[in-house]
C-alpha positions in Angstrom: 187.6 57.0 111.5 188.1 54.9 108.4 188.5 52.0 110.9 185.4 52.5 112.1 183.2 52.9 109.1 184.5 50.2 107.1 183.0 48.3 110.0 179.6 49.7 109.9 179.8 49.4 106.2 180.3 45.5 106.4 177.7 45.5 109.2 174.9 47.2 106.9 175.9 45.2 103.6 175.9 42.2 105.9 172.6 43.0 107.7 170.7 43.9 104.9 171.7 40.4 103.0 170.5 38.7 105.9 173.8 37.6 107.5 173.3 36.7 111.3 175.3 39.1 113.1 178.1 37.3 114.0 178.7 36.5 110.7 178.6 40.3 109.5 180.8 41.5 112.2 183.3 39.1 110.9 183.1 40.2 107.7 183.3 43.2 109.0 186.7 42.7 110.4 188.1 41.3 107.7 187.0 43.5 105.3 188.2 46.7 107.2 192.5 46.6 105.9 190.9 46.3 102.0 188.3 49.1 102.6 190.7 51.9 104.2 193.0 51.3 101.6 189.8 51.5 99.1 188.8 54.8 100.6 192.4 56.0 100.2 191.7 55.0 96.7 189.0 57.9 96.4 190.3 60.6 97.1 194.0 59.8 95.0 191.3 59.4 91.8 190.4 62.6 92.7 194.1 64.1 92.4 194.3 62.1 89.6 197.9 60.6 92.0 198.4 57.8 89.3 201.5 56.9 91.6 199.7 56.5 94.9 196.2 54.8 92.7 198.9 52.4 91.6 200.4 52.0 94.9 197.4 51.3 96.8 195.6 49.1 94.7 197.0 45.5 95.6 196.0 46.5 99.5 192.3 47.2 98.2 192.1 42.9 97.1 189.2 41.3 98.7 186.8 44.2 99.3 183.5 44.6 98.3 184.9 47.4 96.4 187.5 45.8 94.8 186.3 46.5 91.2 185.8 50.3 91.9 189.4 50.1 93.0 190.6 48.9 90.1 188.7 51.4 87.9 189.6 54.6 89.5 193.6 53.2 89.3 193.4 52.1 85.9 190.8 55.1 84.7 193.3 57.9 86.0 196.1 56.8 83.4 193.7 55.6 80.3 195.5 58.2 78.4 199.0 56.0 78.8 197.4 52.7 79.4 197.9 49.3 76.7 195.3 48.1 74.8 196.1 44.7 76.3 195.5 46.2 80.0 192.3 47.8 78.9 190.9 44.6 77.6 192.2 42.5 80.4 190.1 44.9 83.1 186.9 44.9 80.9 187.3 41.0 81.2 188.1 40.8 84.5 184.9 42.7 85.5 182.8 42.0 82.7 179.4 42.0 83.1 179.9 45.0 86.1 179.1 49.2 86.0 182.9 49.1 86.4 183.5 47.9 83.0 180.9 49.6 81.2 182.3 53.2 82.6 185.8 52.3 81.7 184.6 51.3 78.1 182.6 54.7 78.1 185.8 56.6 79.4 188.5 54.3 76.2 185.2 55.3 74.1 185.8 58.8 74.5 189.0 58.7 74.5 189.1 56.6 71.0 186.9 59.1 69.5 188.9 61.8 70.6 191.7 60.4 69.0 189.5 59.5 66.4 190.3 55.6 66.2 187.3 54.4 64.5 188.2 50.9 64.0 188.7 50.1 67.3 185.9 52.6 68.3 183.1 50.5 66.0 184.6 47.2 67.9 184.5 48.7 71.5 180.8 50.9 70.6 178.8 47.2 69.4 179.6 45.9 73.3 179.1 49.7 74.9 175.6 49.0 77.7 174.8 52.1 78.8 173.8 54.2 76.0 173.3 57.5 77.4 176.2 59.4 76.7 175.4 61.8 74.2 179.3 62.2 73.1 179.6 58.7 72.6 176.3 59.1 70.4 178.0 61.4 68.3 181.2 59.8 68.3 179.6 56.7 66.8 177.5 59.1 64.0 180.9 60.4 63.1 182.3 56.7 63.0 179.6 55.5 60.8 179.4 58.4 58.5 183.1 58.3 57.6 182.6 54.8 57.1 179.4 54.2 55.2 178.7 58.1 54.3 175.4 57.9 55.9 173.1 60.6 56.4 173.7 61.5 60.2 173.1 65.0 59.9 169.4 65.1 61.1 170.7 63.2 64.6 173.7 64.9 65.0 172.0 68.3 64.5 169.1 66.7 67.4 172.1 65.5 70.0 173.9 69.2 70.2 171.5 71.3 69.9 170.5 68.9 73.1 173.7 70.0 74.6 173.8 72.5 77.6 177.3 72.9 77.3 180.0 73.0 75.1 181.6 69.6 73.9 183.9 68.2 71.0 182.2 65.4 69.9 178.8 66.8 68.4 180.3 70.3 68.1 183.3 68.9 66.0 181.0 66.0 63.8 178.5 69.0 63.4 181.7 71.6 62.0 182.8 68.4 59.5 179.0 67.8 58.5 178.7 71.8 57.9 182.1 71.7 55.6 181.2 68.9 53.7 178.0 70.4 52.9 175.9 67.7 54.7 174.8 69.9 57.5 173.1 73.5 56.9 174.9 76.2 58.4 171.8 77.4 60.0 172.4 74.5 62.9 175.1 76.5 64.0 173.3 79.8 64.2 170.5 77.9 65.9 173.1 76.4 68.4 174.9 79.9 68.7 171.2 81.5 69.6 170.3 79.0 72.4 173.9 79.7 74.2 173.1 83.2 74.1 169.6 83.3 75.2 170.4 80.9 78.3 173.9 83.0 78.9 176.3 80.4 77.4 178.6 82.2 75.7 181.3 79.5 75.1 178.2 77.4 73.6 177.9 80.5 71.1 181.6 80.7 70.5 181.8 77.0 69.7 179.0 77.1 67.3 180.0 80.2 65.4 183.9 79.1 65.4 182.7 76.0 63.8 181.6 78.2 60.9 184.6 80.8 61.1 186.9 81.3 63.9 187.6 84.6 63.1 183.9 85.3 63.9 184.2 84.8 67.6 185.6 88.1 68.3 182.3 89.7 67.2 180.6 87.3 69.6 182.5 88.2 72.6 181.8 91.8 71.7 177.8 91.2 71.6 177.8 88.8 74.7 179.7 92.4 76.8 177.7 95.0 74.7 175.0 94.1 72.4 173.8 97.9 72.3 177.0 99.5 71.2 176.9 96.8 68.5 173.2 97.6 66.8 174.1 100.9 66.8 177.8 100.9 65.3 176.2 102.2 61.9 179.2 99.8 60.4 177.3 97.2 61.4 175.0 96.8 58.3 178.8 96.5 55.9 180.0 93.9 58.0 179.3 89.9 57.1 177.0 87.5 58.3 174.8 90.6 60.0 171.9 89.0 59.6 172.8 86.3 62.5 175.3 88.7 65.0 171.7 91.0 64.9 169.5 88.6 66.1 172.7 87.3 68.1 172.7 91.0 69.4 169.1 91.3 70.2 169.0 88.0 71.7 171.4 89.1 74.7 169.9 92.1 75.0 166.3 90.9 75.0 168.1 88.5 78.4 169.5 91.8 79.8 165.9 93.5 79.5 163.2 92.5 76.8 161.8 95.4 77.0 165.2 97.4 75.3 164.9 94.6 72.7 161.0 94.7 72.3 162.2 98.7 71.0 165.2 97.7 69.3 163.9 95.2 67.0 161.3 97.5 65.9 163.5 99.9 64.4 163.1 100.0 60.3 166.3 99.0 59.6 166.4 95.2 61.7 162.8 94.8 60.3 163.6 95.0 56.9 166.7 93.2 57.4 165.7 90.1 59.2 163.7 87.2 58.1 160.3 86.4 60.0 161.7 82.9 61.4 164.5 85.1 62.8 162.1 87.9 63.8 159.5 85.4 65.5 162.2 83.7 67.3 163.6 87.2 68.4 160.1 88.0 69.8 160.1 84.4 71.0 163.4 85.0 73.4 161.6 88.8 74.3 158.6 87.1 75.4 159.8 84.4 77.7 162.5 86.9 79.3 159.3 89.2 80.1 157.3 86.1 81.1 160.0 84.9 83.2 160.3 88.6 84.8 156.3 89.0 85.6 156.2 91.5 82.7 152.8 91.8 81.2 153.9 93.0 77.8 155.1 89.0 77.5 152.1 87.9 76.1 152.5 90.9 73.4 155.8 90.3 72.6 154.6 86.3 71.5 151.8 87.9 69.5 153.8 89.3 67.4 155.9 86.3 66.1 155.0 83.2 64.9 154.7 79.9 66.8 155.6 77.6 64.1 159.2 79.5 64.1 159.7 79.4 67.6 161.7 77.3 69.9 160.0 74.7 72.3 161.2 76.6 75.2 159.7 80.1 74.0 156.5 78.0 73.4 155.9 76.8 76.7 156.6 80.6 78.0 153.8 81.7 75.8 151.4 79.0 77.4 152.8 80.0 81.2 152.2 84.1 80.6 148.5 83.2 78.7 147.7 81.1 81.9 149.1 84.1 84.2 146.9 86.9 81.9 143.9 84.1 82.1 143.4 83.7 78.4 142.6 80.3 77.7 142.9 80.6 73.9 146.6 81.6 74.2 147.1 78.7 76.3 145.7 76.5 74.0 147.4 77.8 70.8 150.9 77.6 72.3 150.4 74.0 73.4 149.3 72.7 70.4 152.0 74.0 68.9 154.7 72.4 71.2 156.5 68.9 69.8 154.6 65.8 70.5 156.5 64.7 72.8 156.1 67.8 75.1 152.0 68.7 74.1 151.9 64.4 76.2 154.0 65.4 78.8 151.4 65.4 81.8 151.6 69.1 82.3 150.8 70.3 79.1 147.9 67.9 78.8 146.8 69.2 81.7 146.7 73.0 81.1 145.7 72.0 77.4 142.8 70.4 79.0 141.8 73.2 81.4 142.3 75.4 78.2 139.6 73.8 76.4 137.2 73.5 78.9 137.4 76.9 80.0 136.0 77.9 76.6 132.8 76.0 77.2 133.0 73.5 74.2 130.9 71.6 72.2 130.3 68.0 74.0 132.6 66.2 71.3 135.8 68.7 72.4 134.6 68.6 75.7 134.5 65.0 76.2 138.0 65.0 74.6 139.3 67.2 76.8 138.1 65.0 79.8 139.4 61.9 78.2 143.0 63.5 78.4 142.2 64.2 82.2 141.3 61.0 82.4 144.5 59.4 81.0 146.8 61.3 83.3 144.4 61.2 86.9 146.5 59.3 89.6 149.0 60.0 92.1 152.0 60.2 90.4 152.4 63.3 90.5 151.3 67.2 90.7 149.8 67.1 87.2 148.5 63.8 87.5 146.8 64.8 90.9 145.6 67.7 89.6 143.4 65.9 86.9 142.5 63.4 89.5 140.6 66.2 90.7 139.0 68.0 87.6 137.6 64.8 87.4 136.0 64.8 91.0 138.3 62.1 92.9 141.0 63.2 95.4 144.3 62.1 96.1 144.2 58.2 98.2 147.1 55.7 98.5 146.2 53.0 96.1 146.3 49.0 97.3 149.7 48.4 98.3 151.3 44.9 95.9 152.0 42.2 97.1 155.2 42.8 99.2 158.2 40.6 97.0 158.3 37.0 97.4 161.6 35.1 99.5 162.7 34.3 95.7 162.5 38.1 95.2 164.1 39.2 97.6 166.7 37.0 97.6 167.9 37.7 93.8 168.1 41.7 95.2 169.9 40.2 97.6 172.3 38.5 95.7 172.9 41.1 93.5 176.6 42.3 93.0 175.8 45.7 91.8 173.3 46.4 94.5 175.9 44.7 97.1 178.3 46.8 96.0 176.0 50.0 96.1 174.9 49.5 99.7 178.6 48.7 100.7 180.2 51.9 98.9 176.9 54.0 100.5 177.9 52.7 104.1 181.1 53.1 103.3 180.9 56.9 102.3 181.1 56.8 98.7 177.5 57.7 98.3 178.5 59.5 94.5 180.0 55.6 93.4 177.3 53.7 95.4 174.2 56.1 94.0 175.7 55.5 90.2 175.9 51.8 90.6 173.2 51.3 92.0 171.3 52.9 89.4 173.0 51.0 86.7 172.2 47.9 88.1 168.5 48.4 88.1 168.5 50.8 85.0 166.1 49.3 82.2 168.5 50.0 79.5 171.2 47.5 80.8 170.8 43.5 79.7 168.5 41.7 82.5 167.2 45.0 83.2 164.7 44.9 86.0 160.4 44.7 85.8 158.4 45.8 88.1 159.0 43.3 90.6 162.7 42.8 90.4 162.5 47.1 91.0 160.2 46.2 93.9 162.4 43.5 96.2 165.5 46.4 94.9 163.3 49.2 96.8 162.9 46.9 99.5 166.6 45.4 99.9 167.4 49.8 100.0 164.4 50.3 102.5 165.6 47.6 105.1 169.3 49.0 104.9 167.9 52.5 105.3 169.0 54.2 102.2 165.5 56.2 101.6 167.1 57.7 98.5 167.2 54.4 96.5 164.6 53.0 98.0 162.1 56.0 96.7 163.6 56.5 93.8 163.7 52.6 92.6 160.1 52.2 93.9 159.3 55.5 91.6 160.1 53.4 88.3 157.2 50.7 88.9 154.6 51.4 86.4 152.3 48.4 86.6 151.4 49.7 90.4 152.5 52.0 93.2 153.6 51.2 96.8 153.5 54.1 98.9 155.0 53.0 101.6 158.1 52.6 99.7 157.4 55.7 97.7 156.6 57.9 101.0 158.6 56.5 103.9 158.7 58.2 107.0 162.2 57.6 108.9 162.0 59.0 112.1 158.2 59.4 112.5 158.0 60.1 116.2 160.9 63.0 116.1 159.1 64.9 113.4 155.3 64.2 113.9 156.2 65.6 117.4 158.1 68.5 116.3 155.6 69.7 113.3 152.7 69.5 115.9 154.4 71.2 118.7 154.6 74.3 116.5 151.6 74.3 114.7 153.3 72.4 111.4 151.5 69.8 109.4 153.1 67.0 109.8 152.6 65.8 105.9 154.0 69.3 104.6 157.4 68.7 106.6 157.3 65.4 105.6 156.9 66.4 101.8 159.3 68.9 102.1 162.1 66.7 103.7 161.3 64.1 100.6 162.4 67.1 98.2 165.3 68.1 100.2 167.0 65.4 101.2 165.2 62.1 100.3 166.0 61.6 104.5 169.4 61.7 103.9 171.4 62.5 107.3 174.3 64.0 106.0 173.2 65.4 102.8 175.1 68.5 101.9 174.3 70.8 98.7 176.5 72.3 96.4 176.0 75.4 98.1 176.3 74.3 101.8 172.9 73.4 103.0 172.9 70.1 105.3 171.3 67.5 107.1 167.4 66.4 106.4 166.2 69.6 106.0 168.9 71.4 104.3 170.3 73.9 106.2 172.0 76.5 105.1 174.5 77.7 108.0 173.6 81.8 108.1 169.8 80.4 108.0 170.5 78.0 111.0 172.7 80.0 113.2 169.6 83.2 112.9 167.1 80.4 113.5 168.6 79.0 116.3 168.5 82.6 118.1 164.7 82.8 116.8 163.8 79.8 118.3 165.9 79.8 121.7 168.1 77.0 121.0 170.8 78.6 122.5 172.9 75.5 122.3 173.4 75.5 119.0 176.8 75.1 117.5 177.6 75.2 113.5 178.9 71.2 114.3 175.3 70.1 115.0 173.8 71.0 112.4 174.0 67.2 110.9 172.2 66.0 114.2 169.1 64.8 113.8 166.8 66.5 116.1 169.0 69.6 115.7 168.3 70.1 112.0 164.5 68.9 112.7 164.2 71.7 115.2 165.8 74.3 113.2 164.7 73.4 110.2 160.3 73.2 111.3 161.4 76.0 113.1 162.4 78.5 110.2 159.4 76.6 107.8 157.2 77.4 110.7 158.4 81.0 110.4 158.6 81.4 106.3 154.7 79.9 106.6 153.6 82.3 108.9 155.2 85.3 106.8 153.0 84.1 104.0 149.9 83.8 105.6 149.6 80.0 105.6 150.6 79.8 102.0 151.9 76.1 101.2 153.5 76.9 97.9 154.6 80.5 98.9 156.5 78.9 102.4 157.6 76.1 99.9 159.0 78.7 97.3 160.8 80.9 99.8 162.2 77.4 101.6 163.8 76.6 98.2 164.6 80.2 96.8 164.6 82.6 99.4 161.5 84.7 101.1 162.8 88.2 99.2 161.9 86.2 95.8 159.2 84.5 96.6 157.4 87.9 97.5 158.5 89.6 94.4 157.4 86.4 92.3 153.9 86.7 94.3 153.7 90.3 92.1 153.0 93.9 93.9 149.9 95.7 94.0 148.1 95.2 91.4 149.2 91.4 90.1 146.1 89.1 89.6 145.5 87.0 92.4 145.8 83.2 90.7 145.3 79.8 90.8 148.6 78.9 92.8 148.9 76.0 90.1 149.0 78.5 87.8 151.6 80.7 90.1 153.9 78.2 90.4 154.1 77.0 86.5 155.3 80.6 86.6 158.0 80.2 88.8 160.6 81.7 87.0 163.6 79.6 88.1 163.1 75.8 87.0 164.5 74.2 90.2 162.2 75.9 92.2 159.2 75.5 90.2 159.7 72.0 90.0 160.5 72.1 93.8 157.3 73.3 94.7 155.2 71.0 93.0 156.9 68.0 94.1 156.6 69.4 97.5 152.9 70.0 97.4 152.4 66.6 95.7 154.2 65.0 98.0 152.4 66.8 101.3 149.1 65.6 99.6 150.2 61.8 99.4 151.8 62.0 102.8 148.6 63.6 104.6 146.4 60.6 102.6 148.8 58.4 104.2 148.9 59.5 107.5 145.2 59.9 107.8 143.9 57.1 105.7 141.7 60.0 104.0 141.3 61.0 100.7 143.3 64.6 100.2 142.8 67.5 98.0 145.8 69.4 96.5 144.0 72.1 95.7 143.2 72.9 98.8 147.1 72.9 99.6 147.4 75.2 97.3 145.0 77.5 97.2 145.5 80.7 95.6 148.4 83.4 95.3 148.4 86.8 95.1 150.1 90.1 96.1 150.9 91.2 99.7 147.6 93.1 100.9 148.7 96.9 101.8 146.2 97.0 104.6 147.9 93.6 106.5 151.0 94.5 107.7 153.8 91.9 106.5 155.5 90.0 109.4 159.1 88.0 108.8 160.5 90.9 106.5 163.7 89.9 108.6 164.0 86.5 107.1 167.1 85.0 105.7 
């Protein structure tokens, strides 16, 4: 097997460089020894087999992937390797992702061992710049150094942090003890772990201030109710913070059993209004992100000047879902800069203000922020294309890349090496050097152009992942048929229309899942172009009377087109023709999507405004880009101007006089 795609990997690096195909089988041949021992090379680096890496590695000599080789066999014993062997590989491949991850990987390590000399030396030549530890190991270096004032940046870099990690976490606990840090940062970090169920974020952040504190942590993350009402609990120290600590997990568990507790006379004459307001704050977005209509309440009675960012834009989503324009407005304006320009918030901020009926000054400013997001770049963006009375059209396609272009994409190492590890198998390695190599942050990063004859050396070899998503970057102008390819056209235009599917809405969704993929497989098991998941395909199968189907198809092509229109066509008709309900219940599962679509009783709403609501921020996001994309595709296809709205349409609880179909779903 390895035999054989180490072949079709040299035949697809050499046919998308433009080799004549005698030439590319050849290469092919004589590449094949180097690769298998290359792809033997993967999976030691993952058993971390320093014995067979280093046993392997002078059979991997003259492949494509040669450098990648090197790196996994030299990366798996960094810990033990010389100085001398680390500089020697970062000269050997210098210039190369491979030697900017290995000096990422000695960075980390140096910091951990907290070699600053040889850190600062290594940091100055460091390319990629987005490691957030290696951002905080360099603020440590240069405050032990120069005693500068890092604490505002180190305090912006872990509260940042999702999960727990020694670099910022340990800078922050020396910044703290020096008194150059405020001790409130840690409480801050300790309440966003517990709001967003992190608990080892929270014991990290309150063991930086006193170990012997984390046992009261782990006894409010199991009971926070038995802890408010231990009557010892207003002796103990520090109560003030394992309170709102308290009420913060139990305002996760139910906000409702908070939005009680933290009324009680004793927590409101013990805690501060900034720990009160951000108290309501967590109450509020746990009862927004649960439908609750006591959310918009709970934010009323806090302030937004003392809550976080993320509370903030739950206070906008449940005043859009209670209609009350005023709300919206004041919890936008109160968001950080950088979020109120983020397109959605200028959008509903926008909408806000208008709906009010302004004067013509604020009116006219309110369309002039439609106006500087309209276009097709997205589900906001289209969205104020269409306050603004245009709808959604393909723009001029550029001017496709010149032979000089395309010939410097071509010639490429990174992007050689990329294609050849994708072919190969080693999509993971391929994806991540290809992205570095056309990453703006790296020297020679790429313009507009150089991004353009990229997307189109990753179109011709057929990897629709990189060829989307390096066509995505060009902000000077847009080509959709880079943007919005459609790989197998005739299997899926004739499937979608043989049962009643728009064509544009598969083709949007299969964007989302898969990017057109073949073998894509989730971390949860879903696979192929439509993403799968095996229960779902095996019931789908029987629904649909393919009564062929095997579990080892599922990766076919016109299998998991079949199956997967097939269930869409089923979810769509449960939901009477509702795009961003079918697209929800695709992503989430029907049972949710009904009980985010409310019960008897829940205002029937914009489904813009329904989906910002979406409680679960993969799926939200999901069914925007889905309903974007379906838009574009269908203006594509037709060579018509779309509307989104009208793909969306509105959503709204299950009528009790129509009886529901597809309860059986999966």
């Amino acid at each position: 097997m390895q035999f054989y795609r180490s072949i079709l990997a040299a035949l697809a690096l050499g046919t998308a460089l433009g080799l004549p195909a005698c030439a590319a089988t050849s290469a092919a041949v004589d590449a094949t020894r180097s690769d298998e021992a290359v792809l033997d090379m993967a999976q030691a680096y993952k058993q971390r087999d320093t014995k067979r890496l280093g046993g392997l590695l002078p059979a991997a000599k003259g492949s494509v992937l040669e450098p990648w080789a090197a790196y996994w066999e030299l990366s798996a014993r960094l810990d033990t390797a010389s100085r001398a062997e680390i500089e020697g590989f970062l000269a050997r491949w210098a210039g190369s992702y491979q030697e900017d991850r290995l000096r990422a990987d000695w960075l980390l390590q140096l910091g951990r061992n907290r070699d600053w000399p040889a850190f600062r030396q290594q940091l100055a030549q460091y390319r990629m710049g987005d490691d957030r530890s290696i951002a905080c190991y360099g603020l440590w270096s240069d405050w032990l150094a120069t005693g500068a004032d890092v604490a505002a940046q180190v305090q912006d870099l872990w509260l940042a942090q999702r999960e727990p990690e020694e670099a910022c976490a340990g800078l922050a606990e020396e910044l703290i003890k020096a008194k150059k840090m405020p001790p409130q940062a840690a409480w801050v970090r300790a309440r966003l772990g517990m709001e967003n169920d992190r608990l080892k974020v929270t014991t990290q952040a309150v063991g930086a201030l006193n170990e012997t504190w984390v046992k009261t942590v782990n006894a409010i993350y199991l009971n926070p109710g038995k802890y408010l009402d231990d009557k010892l609990t207003a002796l103990r120290p520090q109560t003030r913070e394992f309170v709102s600590l308290a009420l913060i997990r139990q305002a996760y568990l139910e906000p409702q059993d908070a939005a009680i507790e933290v009324e009680k006379l004793r927590w409101r004459a013990q805690l501060t209004a900034e720990e009160r307001s951000w108290i309501w704050g967590v109450i509020g977005k746990r009862a927004a992100q649960k439908g609750q209509d006591t959310a918009l309440g709970s934010f009323a009675k806090g302030r937004f000047d003392q809550m976080h960012e993320d509370h903030l834009q739950w206070a906008a989503r449940a005043a859009l879902r209670a209609g009350q324009w005023a709300q919206v407005q004041q919890a936008i304006a109160s968001l950080p800069v950088g979020l109120r320009n983020d397109p959605t918030w200028m959008y509903w901020h926008a909408r806000a203000v208008l709906a009010q009926r302004p004067g013509d000054v604020v009116r006219k400013q309110a369309m002039a922020d439609l106006q500087a997001i309209a276009g097709v770049r997205g589900f906001y963006e289209q969205l104020a294309q269409e306050e603004l009375g245009q709808r959604s059209s393909a723009p001029p396609r550029p001017p496709t890349p010149s032979t000089e272009e395309k010939e410097a994409a071509r010639q490429n190492p990174g992007l050689q090496r990329a294609l050849y590890a994708i072919a190969l198998g080693l999509r993971s390695e391929g994806v991540r050097e290809w992205n570095y190599s056309t990453n703006l942050h790296t020297k020679g990063g790429m313009d507009d152009r150089s991004l353009l004859a990229a997307a189109d050396l990753a179109c011709r070899a057929e990897v629709w992942d990189r060829c989307i998503n390096t066509s995505e970057r060009t902000k000077g102008f847009i080509d959709m048929e880079q943007r919005f390819p459609m790989p197998f056209k005739a299997a899926v235009t004739a499937r979608a229309q043989s049962i009643g599917l728009d064509p544009a809405y598969v083709y949007g969704l299969i964007r989302q899942e898969s990017r057109f993929i073949m073998d894509a497989k989730s971390g949860v098991g879903a696979s192929g172009l439509m993403q799968v998941m095996p229960a779902t395909a095996k019931w789908t199968a029987k629904k649909i009377g393919m009564n062929d189907f095997t579990p080892a198809k599922i990766n076919e092509r016109d299998t998991n087109i079949a199956i997967g229109t097939g269930y869409l066509k089923l979810v769509l008709d449960s939901f009477g023709g509702s795009m961003p309900l079918a697209a929800a219940a695709y992503n989430a599962g029907p049972s949710r999507a009904r009980t985010w679509r409310g019960s008897s009783g829940a205002p029937t709403l914009e489904a813009a405004i329904w989906a910002e609501n979406i409680p679960f921020h993969e799926t939200r996001d999901y069914v925007k880009k889905v309903l974007s994309n379906a838009t574009l595709y269908a203006a594509v296809l037709s060579g018509q101007p779309q509307s989104i709205k009208a793909r969306l349409g509105f959503v709204g609880p299950v009528d009790a006089a129509v009886p529901e179909i597809g309860l059986d779903l999966p």
